[in-house]
C-alpha positions as CSV (number, residue, x, y, z in Angstrom):
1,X,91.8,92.3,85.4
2,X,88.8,94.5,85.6
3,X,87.8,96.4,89.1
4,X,84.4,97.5,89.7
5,X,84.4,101.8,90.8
6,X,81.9,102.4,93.3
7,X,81.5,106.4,94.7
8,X,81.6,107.2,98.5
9,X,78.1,106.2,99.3
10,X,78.2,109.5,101.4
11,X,78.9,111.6,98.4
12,X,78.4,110.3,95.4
13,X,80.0,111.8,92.3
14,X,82.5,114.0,94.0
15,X,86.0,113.9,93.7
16,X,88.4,112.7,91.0
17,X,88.6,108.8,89.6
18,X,91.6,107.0,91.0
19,X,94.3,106.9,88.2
20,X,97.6,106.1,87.9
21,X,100.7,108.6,88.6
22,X,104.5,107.8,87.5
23,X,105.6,111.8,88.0
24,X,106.2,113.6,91.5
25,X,106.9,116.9,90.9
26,X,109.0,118.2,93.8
27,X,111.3,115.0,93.5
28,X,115.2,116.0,92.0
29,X,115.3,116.2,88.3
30,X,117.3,112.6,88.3
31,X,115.1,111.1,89.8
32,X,112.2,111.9,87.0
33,X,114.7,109.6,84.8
34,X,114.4,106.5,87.2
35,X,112.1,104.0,85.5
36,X,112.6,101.9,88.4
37,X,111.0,104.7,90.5
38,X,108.6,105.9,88.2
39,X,107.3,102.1,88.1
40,X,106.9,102.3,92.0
41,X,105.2,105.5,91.9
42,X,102.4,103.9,89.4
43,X,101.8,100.6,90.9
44,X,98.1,100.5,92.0
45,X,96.2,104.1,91.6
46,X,96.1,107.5,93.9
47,X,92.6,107.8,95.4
48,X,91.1,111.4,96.1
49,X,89.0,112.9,98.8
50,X,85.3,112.9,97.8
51,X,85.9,117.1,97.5
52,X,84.7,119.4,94.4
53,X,87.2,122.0,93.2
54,X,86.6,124.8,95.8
55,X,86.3,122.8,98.2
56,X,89.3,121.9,101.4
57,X,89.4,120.6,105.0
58,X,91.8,119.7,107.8
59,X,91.9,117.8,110.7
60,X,94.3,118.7,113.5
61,X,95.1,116.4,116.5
62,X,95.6,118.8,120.0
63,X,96.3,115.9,122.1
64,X,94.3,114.3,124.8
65,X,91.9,113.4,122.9
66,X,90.9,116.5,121.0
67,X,90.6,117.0,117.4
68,X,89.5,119.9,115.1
69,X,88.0,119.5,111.9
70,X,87.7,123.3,109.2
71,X,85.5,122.6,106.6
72,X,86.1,125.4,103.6
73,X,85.5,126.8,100.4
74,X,87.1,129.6,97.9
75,X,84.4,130.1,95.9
76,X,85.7,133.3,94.3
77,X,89.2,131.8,94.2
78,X,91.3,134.5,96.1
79,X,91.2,133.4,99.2
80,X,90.2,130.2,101.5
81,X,86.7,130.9,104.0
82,X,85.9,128.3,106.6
83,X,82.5,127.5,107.1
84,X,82.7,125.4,110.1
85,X,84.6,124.2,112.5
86,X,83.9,121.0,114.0
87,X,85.6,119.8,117.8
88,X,85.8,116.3,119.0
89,X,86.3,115.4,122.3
90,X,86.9,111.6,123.2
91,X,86.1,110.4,126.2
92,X,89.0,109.8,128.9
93,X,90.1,106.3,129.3
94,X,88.0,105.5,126.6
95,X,84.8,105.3,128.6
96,X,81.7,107.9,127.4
97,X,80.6,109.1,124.5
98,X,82.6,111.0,122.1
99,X,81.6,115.1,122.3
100,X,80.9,117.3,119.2
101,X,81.1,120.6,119.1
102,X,80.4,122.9,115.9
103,X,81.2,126.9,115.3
104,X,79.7,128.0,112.3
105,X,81.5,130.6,110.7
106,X,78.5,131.8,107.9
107,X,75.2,132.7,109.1
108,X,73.9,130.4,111.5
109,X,70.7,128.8,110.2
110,X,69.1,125.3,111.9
111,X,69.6,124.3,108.0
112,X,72.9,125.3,107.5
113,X,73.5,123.8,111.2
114,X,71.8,120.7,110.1
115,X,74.5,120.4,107.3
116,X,77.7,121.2,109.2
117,X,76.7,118.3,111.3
118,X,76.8,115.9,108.7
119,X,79.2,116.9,106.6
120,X,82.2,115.6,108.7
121,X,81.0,112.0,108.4
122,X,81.9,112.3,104.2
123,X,84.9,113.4,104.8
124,X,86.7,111.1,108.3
125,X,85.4,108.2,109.5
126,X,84.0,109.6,112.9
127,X,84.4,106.3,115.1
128,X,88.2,105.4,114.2
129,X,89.4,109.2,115.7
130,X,91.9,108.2,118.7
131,X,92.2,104.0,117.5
132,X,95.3,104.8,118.3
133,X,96.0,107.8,120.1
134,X,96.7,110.5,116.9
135,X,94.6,108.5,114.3
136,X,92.4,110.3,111.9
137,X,90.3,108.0,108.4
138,X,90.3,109.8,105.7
139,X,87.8,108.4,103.5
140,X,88.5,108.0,99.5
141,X,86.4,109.3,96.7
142,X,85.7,105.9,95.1
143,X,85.2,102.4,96.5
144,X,86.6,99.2,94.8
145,X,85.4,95.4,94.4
146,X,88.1,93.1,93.3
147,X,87.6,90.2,91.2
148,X,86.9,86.3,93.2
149,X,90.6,85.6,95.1
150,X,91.8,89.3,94.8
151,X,92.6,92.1,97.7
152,X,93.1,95.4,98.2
153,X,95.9,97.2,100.1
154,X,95.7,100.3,101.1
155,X,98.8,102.7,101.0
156,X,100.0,106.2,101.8
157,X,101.3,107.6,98.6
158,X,103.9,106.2,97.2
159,X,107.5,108.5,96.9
160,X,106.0,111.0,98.7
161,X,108.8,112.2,100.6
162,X,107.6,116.6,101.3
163,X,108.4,116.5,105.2
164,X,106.0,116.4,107.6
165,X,104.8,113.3,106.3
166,X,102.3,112.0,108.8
167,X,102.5,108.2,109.1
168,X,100.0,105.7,107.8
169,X,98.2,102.4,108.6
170,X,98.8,99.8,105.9
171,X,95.9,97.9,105.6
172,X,94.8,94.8,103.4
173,X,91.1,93.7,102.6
174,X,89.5,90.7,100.9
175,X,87.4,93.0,99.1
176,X,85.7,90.3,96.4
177,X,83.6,89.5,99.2
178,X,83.6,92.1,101.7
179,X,82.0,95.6,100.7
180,X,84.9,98.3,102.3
181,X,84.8,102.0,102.0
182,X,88.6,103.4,100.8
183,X,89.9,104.5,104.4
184,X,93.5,106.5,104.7
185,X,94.4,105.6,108.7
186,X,97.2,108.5,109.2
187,X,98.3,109.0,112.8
188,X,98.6,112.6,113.8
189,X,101.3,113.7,116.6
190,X,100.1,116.3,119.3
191,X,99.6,119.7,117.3
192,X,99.8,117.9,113.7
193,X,97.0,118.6,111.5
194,X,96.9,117.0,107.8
195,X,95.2,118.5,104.6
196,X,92.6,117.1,101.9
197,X,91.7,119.2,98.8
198,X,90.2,118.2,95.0
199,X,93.8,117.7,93.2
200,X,96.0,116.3,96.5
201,X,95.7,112.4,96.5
202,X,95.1,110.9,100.1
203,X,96.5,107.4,99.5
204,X,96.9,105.1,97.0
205,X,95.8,101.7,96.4
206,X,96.6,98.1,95.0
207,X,95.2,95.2,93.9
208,X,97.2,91.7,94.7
209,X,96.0,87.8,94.6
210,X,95.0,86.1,97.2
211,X,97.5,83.3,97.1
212,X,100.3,81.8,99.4
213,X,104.3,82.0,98.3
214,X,107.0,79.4,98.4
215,X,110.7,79.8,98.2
216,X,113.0,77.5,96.9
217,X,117.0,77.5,96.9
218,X,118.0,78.6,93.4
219,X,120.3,76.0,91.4
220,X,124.1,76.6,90.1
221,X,122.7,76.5,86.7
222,X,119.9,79.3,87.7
223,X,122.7,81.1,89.3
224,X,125.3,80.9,86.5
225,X,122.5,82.0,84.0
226,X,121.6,85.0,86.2
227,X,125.5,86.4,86.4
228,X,125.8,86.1,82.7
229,X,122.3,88.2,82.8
230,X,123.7,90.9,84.6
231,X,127.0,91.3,82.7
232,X,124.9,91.1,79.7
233,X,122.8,94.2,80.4
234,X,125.3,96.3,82.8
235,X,127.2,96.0,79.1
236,X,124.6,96.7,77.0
237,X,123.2,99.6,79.5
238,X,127.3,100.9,79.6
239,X,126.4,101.6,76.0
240,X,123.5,103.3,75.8
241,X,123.5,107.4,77.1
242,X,121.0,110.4,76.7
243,X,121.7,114.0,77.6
244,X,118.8,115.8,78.9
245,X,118.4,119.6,77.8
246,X,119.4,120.6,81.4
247,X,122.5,119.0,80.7
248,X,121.5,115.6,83.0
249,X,123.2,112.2,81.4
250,X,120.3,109.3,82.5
251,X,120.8,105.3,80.3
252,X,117.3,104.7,79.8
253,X,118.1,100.2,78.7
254,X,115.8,99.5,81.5
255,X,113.0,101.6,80.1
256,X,113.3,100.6,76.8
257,X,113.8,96.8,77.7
258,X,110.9,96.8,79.4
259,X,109.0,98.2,76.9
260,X,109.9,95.8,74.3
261,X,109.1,93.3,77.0
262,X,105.2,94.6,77.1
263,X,104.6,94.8,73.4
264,X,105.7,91.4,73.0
265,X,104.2,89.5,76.1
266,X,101.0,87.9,75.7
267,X,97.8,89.3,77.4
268,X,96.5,87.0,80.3
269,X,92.6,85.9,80.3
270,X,90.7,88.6,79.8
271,X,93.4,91.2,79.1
272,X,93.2,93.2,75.7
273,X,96.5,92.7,74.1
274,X,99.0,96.2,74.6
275,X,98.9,98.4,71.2
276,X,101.8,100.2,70.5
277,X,102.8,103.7,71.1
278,X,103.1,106.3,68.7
C-alpha cells in the first residue's frame, strides 16, 4: 500500500518523517525480547512535532480555562531560553471570544511580536483548547492521504508507559477523501503541562480498510485443528532457548516463525515481494 506524505502546511519541511519504532528504551530488559510487543510498538508509524533540532515547547493547562504555551530554543546547546510565552484565556461558559496574551522574553520588536503571534498556530490547533475541559491538539509534522477505502487512526504512542502519561483522544478519519492535518487530542488535568521537542514522537498513526467484519461460530474440526496448533508450537517453542549476555533466557520460535512466514508469503497487489535479510 503506498501513502502519500504531505508537510504541515504551516511549516513545511520541519520535523522528522514518520517511521516505524519496535524499541522503547526505558521498558525492562525482557520486554526488548517480546516480539509480540515489539510488533505492537511498530504497527502504524510515530509522527513528530513540525520542530527543528533546537527547538521545544509546552503547553500547560491552569484550570478554568487557562492555558500557557513557552515557545524555546538552545541554540548554543547548554541550556533551554524561552522566547515567548503565550496565555489563553477561554471564555466562561463558553460564550466570548478566546483571549491571547504574549510576553516576549528577547527584545521586543513589532517583527519579532508579529512572529510570536503566529507561531503558536504550527504548533496546537488554537480552536480545539478546552473541547473538553483540559484538551490541548498537538499538530504532527506530516499529513497523510490514504489510498480509495482506507483510514487513518490516530493514536497516542504505543507502549509508552513513563508516568504522567496524559490521556489521549483516539480518533479515526476517512482520509482518501477528506484532506486532515495529523492532530494529537491529549487532555491535560489542572496544573499538567505536556512537552514537544525534534526527537520525542507526539502520537502515532495507522492505516486500516474501510470495511465491515462478520463473526462466525468456529467448527469442531476448526477447533480440534487449533488445539493441535497450540501443542505443536508450545512444544516446539519448549525447545528452543537463548541466553542473553546479561544473563536473560528469552525463546525467540515466535520471532523466527514469523519471519519464515514473511519471506515466504506472497506480496498483495502492488506490494514488492520481501528480500531477505543478511
Amino acid at each position: 500500500m503506498e501513502v502519500a506524505l504531505f508537510p504541515n502546511p504551516l511549516r513545511p519541511g520541519i520535523g522528522l518523517r514518520p517511521r516505524r519504532e519496535a524499541q522503547r528504551p526505558l521498558l525492562p530488559q525482557h520486554a526488548r525480547h517480546c516480539p509480540v510487543l515489539e510488533a505492537g510498538s511498530t504497527a502504524g508509524f510515530l509522527v513528530h512535532p513540525p520542530l527543528a533540532e533546537k527547538e521545544n515547547f509546552q503547553v500547560g493547562y491552569e484550570g478554568e480555562g487557562r492555558y500557557q504555551l513557552v515557545y524555546s530554543v538552545n541554540t548554543k546547546g547548554s541550556k533551554w531560553d524561552p522566547i515567548f510565552t503565550m496565555t489563553y484565556q477561554l471564555p466562561m461558559g463558553g460564550i466570548g471570544a478566546t483571549k491571547r496574551e504574549i510576553k516576549m522574553h528577547i527584545q521586543d520588536t513589532p517583527q519579532t511580536r508579529e512572529i510570536a503571534h503566529l507561531m503558536p498556530d504550527m504548533f496546537i490547533a488554537q480552536d480545539d483548547l478546552g473541547t473538553p475541559a483540559g484538551a490541548v491538539t498537538l499538530r504532527g509534522a506530516w499529513n497523510f492521504q490514504t489510498p480509495p477505502g482506507w483510514d487513518t487512526i490516530y493514536t497516542p504512542v504505543f507502549n509508552l508507559i513513563e508516568r504522567p502519561s496524559a490521556p489521549m483522544l483516539v480518533i479515526r478519519v476517512e482520509t482518501d477523501w477528506y484532506v486532515h492535518d495529523s492532530e494529537f487530542r491529549y487532555v491535560l488535568q489542572p496544573g499538567e503541562t505536556i512537552s514537544a521537542s525534534h526527537s520525542m514522537p507526539i502520537g502515532q498513526v495507522l492505516f486500516v480498510p474501510r470495511e465491515d467484519v462478520t463473526f462466525r461460530d468456529g467448527t469442531q474440526e476448526e477447533v480440534a485443528a487449533r488445539q493441535q496448533s497450540v501443542q505443536a508450537f508450545y512444544d516446539e517453542k519448549m525447545r528452543t532457548k537463548v541466553k542473553t549476555p546479561y544473563g536473560l533466557e528469552y525463546r525467540p520460535h515466535y520471532q523466527s516463525t514469523s519471519r519464515q512466514k514473511r519471506m515466504t508469503a506472497k506480496p498483495r497487489d502492488g506490494e514488492p515481494a520481501e528480500e531477505p535479510s543478511a
